[in-house]
RODO-2510 file (C-alpha; in nm, 4 decimals, decimal comma):
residues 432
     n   res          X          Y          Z
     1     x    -0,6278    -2,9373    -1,2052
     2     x    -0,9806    -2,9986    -1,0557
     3     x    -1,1595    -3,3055    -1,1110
     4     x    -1,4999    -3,1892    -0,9450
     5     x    -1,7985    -3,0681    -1,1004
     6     x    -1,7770    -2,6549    -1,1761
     7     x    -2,0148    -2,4755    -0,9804
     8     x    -2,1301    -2,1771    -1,0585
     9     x    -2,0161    -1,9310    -0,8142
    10     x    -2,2338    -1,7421    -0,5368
    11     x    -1,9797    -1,4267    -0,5134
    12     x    -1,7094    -1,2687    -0,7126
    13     x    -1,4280    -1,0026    -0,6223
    14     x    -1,2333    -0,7483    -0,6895
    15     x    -0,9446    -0,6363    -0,4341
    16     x    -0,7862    -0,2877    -0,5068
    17     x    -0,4789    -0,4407    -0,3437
    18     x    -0,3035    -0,7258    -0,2830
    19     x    -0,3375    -0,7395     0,1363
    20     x    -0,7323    -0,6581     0,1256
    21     x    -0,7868    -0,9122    -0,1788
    22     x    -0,6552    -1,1855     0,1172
    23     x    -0,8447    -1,0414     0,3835
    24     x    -1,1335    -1,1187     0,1546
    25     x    -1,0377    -1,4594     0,1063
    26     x    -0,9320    -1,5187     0,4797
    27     x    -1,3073    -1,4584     0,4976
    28     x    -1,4237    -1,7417     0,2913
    29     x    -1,1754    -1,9974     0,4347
    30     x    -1,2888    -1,9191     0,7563
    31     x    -1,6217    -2,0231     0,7035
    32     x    -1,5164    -2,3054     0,4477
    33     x    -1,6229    -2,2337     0,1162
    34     x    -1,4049    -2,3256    -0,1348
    35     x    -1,2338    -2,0098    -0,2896
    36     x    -0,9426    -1,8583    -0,5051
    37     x    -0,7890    -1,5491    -0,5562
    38     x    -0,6111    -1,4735    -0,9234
    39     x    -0,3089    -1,2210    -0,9105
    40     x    -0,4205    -1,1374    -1,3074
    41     x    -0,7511    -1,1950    -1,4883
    42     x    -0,8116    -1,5743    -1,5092
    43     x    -0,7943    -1,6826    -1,8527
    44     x    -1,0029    -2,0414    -1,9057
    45     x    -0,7549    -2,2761    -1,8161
    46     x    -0,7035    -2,0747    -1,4405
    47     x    -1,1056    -2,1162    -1,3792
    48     x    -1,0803    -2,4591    -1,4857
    49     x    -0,8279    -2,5247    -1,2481
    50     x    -1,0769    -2,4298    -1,0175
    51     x    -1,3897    -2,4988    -1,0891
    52     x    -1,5827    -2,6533    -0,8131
    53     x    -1,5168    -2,2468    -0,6112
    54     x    -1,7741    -2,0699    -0,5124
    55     x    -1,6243    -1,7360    -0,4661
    56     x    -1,3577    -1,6478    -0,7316
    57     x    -1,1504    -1,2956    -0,6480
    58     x    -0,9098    -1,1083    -0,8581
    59     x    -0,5979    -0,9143    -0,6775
    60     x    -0,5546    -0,6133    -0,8130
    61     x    -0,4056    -0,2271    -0,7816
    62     x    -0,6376     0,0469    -0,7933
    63     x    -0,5840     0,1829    -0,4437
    64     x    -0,2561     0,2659    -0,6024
    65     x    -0,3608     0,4170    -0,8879
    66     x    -0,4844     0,7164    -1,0878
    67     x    -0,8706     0,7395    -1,1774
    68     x    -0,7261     0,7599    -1,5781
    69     x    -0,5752     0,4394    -1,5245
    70     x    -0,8874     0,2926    -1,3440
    71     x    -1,0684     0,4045    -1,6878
    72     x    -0,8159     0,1877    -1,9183
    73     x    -0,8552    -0,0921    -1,6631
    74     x    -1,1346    -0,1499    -1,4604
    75     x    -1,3943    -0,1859    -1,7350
    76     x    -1,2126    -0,4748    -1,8965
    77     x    -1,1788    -0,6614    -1,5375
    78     x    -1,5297    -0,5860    -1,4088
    79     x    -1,6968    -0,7455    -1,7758
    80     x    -1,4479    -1,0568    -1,6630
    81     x    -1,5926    -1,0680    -1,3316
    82     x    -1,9770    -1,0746    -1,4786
    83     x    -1,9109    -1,3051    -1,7234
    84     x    -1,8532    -1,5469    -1,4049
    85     x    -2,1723    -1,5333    -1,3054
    86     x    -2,2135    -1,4629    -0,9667
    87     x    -2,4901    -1,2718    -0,8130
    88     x    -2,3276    -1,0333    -0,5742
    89     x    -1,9617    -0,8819    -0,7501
    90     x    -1,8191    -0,6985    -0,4544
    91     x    -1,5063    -0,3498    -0,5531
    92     x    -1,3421    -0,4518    -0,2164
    93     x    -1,1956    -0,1534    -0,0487
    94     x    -0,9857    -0,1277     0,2609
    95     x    -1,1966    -0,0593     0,5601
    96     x    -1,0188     0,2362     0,6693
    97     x    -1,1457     0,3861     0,2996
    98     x    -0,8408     0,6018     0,2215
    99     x    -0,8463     0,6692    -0,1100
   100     x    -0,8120     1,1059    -0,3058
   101     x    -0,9822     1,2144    -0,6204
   102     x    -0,6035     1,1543    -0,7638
   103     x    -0,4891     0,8399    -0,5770
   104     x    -0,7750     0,5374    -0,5173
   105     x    -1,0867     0,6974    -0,6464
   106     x    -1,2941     0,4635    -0,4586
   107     x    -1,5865     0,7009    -0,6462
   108     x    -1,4161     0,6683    -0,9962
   109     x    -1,4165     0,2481    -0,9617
   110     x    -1,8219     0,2985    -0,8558
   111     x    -1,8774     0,5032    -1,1611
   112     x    -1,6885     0,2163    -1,3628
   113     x    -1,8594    -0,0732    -1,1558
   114     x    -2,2163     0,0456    -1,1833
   115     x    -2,1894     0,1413    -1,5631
   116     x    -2,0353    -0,1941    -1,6635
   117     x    -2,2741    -0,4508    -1,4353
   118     x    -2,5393    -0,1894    -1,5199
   119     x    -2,6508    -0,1186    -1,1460
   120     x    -2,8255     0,1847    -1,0865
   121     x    -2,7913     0,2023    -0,7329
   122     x    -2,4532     0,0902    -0,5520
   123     x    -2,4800    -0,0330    -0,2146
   124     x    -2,1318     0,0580     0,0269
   125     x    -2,0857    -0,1122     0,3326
   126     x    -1,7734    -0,0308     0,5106
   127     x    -1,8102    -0,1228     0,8589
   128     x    -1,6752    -0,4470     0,9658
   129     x    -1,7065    -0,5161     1,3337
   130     x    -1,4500    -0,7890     1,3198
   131     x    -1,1599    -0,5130     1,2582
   132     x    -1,2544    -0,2699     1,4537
   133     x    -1,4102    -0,0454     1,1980
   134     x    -1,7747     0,1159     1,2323
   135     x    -1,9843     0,3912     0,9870
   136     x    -2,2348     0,5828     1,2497
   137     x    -2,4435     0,8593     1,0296
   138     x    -2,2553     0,7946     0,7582
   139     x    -1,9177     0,8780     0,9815
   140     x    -1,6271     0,6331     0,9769
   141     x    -1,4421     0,5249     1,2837
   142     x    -1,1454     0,2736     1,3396
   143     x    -1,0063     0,1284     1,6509
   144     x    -0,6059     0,2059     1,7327
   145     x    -0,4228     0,1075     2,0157
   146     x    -0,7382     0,0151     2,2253
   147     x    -0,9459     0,3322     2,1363
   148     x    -1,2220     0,3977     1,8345
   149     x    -1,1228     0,7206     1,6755
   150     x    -1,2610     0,8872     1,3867
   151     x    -1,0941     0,8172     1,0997
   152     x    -0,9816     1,1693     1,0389
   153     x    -0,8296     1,2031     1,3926
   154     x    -0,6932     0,8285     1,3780
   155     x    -0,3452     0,8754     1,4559
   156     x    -0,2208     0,6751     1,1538
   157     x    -0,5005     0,7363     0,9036
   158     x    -0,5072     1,1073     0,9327
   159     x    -0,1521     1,1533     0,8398
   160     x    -0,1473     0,8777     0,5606
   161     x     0,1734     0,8811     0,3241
   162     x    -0,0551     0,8700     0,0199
   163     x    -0,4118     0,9226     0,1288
   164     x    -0,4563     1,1043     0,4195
   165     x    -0,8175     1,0588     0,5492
   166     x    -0,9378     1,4227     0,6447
   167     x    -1,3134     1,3744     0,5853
   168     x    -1,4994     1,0951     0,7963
   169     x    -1,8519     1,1834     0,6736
   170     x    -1,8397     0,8971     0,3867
   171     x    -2,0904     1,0751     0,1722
   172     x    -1,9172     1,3700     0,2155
   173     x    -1,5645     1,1810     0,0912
   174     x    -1,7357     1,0045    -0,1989
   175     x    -1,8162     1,3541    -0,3197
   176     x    -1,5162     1,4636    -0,3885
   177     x    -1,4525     1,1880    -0,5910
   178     x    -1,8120     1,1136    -0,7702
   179     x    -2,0720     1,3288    -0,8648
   180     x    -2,2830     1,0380    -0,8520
   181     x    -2,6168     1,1013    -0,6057
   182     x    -2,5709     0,9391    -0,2677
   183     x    -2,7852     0,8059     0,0284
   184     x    -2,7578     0,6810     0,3528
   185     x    -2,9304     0,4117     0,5162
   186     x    -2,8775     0,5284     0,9005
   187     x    -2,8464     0,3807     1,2419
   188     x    -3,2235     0,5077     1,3169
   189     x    -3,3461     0,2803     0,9936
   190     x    -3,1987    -0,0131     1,1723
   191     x    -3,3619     0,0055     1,5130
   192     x    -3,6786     0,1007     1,3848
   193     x    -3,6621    -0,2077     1,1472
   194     x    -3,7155    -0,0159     0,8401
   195     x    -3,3777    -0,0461     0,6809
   196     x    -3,5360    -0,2494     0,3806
   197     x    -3,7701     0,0543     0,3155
   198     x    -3,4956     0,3101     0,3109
   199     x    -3,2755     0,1363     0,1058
   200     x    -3,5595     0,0600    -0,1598
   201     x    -3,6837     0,4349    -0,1214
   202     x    -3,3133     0,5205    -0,2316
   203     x    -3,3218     0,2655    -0,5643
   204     x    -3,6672     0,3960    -0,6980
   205     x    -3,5147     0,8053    -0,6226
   206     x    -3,2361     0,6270    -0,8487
   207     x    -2,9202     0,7198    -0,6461
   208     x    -2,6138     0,6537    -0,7915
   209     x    -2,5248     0,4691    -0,4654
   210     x    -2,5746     0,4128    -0,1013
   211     x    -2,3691     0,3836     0,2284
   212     x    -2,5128     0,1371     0,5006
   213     x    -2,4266     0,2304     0,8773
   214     x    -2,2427    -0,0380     1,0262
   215     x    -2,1640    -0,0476     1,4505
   216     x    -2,2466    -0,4060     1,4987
   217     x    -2,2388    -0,7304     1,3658
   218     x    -2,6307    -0,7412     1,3603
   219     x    -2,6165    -0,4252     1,1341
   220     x    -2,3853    -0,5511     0,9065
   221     x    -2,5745    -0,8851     0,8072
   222     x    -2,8745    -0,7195     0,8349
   223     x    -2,7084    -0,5756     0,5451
   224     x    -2,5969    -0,8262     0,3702
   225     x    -2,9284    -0,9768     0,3858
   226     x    -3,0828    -0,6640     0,1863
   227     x    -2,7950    -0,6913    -0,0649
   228     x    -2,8551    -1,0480    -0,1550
   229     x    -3,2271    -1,0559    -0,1826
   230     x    -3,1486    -0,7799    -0,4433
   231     x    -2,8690    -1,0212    -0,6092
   232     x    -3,1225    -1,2667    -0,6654
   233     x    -3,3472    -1,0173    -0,9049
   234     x    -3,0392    -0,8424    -1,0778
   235     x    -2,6949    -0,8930    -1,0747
   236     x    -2,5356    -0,6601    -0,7417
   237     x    -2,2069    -0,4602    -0,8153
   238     x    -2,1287    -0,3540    -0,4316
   239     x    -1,8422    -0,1378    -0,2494
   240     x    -1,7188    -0,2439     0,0671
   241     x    -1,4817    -0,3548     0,2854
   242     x    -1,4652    -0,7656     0,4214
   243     x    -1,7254    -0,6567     0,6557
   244     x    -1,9422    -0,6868     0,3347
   245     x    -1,8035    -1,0294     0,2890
   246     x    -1,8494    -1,1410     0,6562
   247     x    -2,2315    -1,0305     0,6364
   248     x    -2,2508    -1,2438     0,2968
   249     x    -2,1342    -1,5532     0,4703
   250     x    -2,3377    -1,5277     0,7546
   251     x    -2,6644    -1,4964     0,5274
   252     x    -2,5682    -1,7579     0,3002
   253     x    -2,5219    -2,0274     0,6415
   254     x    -2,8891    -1,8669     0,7634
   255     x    -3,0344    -1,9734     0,4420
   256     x    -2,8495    -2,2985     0,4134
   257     x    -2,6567    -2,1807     0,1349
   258     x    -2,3234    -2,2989     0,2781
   259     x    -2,2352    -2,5961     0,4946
   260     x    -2,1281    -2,5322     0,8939
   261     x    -1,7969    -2,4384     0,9001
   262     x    -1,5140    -2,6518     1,0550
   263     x    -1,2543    -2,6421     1,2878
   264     x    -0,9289    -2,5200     1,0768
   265     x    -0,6058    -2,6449     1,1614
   266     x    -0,3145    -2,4158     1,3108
   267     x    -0,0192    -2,2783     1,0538
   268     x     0,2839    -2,5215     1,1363
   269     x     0,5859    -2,3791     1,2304
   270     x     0,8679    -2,2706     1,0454
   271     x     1,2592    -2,2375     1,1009
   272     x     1,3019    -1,9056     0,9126
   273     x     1,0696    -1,5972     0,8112
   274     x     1,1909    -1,3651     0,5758
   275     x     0,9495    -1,0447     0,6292
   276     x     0,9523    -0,7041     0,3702
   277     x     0,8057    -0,3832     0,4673
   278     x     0,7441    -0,1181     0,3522
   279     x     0,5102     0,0271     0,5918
   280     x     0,4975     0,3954     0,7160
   281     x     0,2642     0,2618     0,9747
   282     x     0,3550     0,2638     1,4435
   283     x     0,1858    -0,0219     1,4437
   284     x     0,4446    -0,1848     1,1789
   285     x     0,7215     0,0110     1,3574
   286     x     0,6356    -0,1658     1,6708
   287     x     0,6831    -0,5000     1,5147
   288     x     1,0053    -0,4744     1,3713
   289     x     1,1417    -0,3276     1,6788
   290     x     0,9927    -0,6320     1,8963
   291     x     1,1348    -0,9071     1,5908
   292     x     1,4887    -0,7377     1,6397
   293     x     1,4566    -0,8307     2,0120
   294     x     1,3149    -1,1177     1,9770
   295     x     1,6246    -1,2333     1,7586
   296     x     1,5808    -1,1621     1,4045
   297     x     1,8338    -0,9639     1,1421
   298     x     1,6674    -0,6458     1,0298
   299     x     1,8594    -0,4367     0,7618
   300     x     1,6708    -0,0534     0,7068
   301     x     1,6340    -0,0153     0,2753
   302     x     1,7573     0,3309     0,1657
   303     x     1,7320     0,5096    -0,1498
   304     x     1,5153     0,3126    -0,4571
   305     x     1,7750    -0,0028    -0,4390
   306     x     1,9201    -0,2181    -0,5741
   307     x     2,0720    -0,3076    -0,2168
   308     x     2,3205    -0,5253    -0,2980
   309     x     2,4992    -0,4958     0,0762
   310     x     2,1579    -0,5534     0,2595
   311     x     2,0556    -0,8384    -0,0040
   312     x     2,3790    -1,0347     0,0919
   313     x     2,3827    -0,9876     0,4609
   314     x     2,0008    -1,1378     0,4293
   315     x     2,1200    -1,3748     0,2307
   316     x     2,4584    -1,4887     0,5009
   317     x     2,1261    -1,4823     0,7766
   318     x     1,8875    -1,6811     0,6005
   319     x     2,1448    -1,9487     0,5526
   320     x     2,2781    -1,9714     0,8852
   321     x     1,9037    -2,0241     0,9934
   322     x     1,7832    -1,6908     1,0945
   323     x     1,4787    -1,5050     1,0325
   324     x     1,5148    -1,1750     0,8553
   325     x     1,3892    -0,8324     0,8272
   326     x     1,4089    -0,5752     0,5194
   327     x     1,1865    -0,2421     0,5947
   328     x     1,2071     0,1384     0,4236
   329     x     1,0993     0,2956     0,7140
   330     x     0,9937     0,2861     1,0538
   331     x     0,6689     0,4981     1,1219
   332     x     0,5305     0,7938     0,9492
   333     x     0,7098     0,9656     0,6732
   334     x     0,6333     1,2280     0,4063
   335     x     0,5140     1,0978     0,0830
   336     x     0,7987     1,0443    -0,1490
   337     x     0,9059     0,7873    -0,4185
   338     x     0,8735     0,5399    -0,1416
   339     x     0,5323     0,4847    -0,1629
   340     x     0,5344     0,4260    -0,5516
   341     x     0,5122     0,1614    -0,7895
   342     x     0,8579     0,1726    -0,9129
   343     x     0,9454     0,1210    -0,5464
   344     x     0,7289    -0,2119    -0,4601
   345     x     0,8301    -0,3765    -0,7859
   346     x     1,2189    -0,2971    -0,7057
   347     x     1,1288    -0,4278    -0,3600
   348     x     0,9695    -0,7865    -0,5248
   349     x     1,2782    -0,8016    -0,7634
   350     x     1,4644    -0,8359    -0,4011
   351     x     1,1985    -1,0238    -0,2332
   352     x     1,2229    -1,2907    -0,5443
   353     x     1,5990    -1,3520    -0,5490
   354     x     1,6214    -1,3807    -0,1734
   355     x     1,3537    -1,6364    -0,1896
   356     x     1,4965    -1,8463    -0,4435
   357     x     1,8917    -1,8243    -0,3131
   358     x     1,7970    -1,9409     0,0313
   359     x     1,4820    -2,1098     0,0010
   360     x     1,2884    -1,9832     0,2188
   361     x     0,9115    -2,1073     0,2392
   362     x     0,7616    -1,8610     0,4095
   363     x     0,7047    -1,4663     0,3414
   364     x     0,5788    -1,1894     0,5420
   365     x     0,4943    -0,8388     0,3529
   366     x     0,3835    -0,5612     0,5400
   367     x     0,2423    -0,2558     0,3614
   368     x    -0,0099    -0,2345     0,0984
   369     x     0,1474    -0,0917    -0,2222
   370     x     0,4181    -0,3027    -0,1082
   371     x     0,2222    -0,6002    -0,1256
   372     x     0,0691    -0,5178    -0,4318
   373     x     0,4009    -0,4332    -0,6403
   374     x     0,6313    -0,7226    -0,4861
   375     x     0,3944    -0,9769    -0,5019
   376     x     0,3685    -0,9285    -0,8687
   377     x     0,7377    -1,0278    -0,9514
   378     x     0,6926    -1,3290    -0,7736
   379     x     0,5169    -1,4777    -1,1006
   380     x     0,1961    -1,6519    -0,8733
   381     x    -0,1131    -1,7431    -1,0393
   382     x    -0,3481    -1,7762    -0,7964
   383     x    -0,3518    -1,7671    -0,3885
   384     x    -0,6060    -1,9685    -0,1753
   385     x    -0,6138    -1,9809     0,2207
   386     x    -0,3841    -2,2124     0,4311
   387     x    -0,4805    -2,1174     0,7821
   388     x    -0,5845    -1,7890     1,0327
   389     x    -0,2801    -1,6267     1,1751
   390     x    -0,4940    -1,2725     1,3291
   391     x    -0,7993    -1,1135     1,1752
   392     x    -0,7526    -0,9168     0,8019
   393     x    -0,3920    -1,1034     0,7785
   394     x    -0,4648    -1,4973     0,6511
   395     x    -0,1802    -1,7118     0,5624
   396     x    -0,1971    -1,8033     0,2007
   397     x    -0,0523    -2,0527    -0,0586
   398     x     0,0887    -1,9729    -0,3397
   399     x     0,0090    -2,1321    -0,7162
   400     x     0,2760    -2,1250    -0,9341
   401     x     0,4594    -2,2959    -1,2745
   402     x     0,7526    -2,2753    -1,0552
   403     x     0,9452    -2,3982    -0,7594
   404     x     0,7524    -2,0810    -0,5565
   405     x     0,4376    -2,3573    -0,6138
   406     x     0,3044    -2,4015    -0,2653
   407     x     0,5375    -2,0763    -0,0901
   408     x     0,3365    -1,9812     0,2061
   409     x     0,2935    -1,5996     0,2957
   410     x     0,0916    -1,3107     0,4616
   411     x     0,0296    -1,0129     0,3622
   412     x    -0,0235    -0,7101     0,6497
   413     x    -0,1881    -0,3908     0,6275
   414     x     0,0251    -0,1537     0,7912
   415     x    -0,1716    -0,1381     1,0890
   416     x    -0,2607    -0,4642     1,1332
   417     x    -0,1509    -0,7436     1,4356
   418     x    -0,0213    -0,7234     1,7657
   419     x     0,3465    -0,6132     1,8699
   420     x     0,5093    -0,9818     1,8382
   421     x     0,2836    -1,0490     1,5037
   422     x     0,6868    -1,1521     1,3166
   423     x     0,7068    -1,3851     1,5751
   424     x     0,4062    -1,5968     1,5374
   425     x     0,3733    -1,6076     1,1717
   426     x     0,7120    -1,7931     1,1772
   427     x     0,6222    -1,9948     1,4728
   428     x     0,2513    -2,0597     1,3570
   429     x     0,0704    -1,9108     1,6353
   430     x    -0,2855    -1,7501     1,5661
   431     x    -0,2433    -1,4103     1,7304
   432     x    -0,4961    -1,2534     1,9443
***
């Protein structure tokens, strides 16, 4: 438990999964300030565990899940999150944005958000420079294999097992989801250096909530900067992805709020990575093509499990020293069962037993339902950030009443790291 002094804490979040609840937390390490993400809603012994952080995140579901059960839920989490106390709460979404009026409402969680920090006017930032993402006119793009596509012709997003992003205009997606009032505060506000302006012209019309352009770095803590002056009248409940985050931190060092950050230290290496996936993603395909030349086992899941021949030949490869691969499937599929809770929890039920029969200290989960159902089974309190390993993917520690205290893993979008990303997360290189 912490001795230090309990701050009060400058920033609070919410991840609607597991794998962008880390990239927020990446974030924060990154720039050093203290931080901690909770798998559950921290009960008063978990915040006094960690009291001296100043940005306190909860890991949660909701990209998975239906906008009824993000009306039993949500409310009871977000009143958690303002009783900590922090000025900007952020609903951190994945910067590609998929989410359906059925699956993800990112518009149902704003509804939720706004009514229970009582915030007229919701900002949403989704571009984040630093992945490759960018909102022009209110029109999402994201980078893929070199290129910037528009996120309804980006060749994974567009054909999404779950949430197929067919609608780049933002506004235009939120709509279908929200019948909230929306406005935009464009690339012309920024280079004529009224962005301030527009965005205040939006609160006193009262929209329900308001996306931000985002192509560049400059843009996006430009941003931030309009988001926090706000925090500092009234508490801010904001959408976004970690480019939010990143504009945050760069405001808060600008205004002396944080220290300089310093130089991290590489991950160490490893002798064994045991890596689950259940990604429908090329990118992931790639990768567990390149670990199987590159000398690791990899068994293909069929069916909803148990797996009882694939679990022992993982097991007979872990113990003989050898990393090891479990996937469901290797690129793009039609939705099915796969992509479903009942799936990722049967996949952690695997993911925990192979971890404590060969003892394995290091995880790799690709995929994020995946993430989001396994991790769960694993019985973790809380995460914080060990070291970089490629931007969006951190490698993080695990809390725990158990012998999985101090397991180290990552957790990877689907599209997310380069071809030989296995590789260096068991050899602790920091990818490219």
């Amino acid at each position: 438990m912490s001795t230090q002094t309990a701050v009060r804490p400058l920033y609070a979040w919410y991840g609607d999964d597991f794998t962008g609840s880390t990239d927020v937390l990446e974030a924060l390490g990154l720039h050093g300030v203290k931080a901690v993400l909770f798998t559950r809603v921290p009960d008063a012994r978990a915040l006094a565990a960690f009291s001296d952080c100043r940005a306190l995140g909860i890991a949660g579901e909701s990209r998975s899940r239906s906008p009824q059960w993000m009306s039993r839920n949500l409310p009871a989490i977000f009143r958690a999150m303002r009783r900590l106390g922090a000025p900007v709460n952020h609903y951190k979404v994945c910067s590609t944005f998929d989410s359906s009026p059925r699956v993800g409402s990112i518009g149902r969680a704003m509804e939720i958000g706004r009514a229970v920090f009582r915030s007229e006017t919701v900002p949403v930032v989704v571009g984040a420079p630093h992945l490759g993402r960018a909102v022009v006119f209110g029109n999402l793009f994201a980078a893929a294999d070199g290129a910037m596509y528009r996120i309804d012709r980006h060749p994974t997003m567009r054909q999404h097992p779950v949430t197929p992003m067919t609608e780049a205009d933002l506004l235009l997606h939120l709509a279908r989801q929200t019948k909230l009032t929306m406005g935009l505060v464009d690339l012309t506000a920024f280079q004529s250096r009224t962005a301030q302006r527009c965005w205040q012209s939006h609160v006193d019309a009262r929209a329900g909530a308001v996306v931000f352009d985002g192509f560049s770095d400059a843009m996006v803590d430009e941003t931030a900067h309009i988001i926090w002056q706000s925090a500092l009248e009234r508490t801010v409940f904001a959408v976004g992805s970690s480019g939010l985050t990143h504009g945050i931190l760069h405001h808060w060092r600008k205004a002396g709020l944080i220290d300089a950050a310093r130089a991290l230290e590489p991950p160490r290496a490893v002798d064994r990575l045991l890596v689950l996936s259940g990604s429908c993603s090329p990118v992931t395909a790639r990768q567990i093509r390149r670990a199987k030349q590159m000398g690791f086992a990899a068994w293909r899941l069929t069916g909803a499990g148990p797996w009882n021949a694939a679990a022992e030949k993982a097991r007979t490869a872990l113990a003989s020293g050898r990393s090891v691969v479990l996937y469901t499937a290797l690129g793009p599929q039609v939705q099915d069962e796969k992509h479903g809770e009942k799936l990722g929890a049967a996949l952690g039920v695997l993911l925990r037993d192979l971890v404590f029969a060969s003892g394995v200290r290091r995880i790799l989960i690709a995929g994020g339902d995946t993430a989001t159902h396994s991790v769960k089974q694993l019985g973790l309190d809380a995460l914080t950030f060990a070291a970089p390993l490629v931007a969006g993917v951190p490698l993080c520690r695990g809390n725990a009443k158990s012998e999985l205290d101090g397991l180290e893993f990552a957790l990877k979008g689907g599209q997310m790291g380069p071809d030989d990303f296995f590789a260096s997360v068991r050899d602790g290189r920091t990818a490219k």
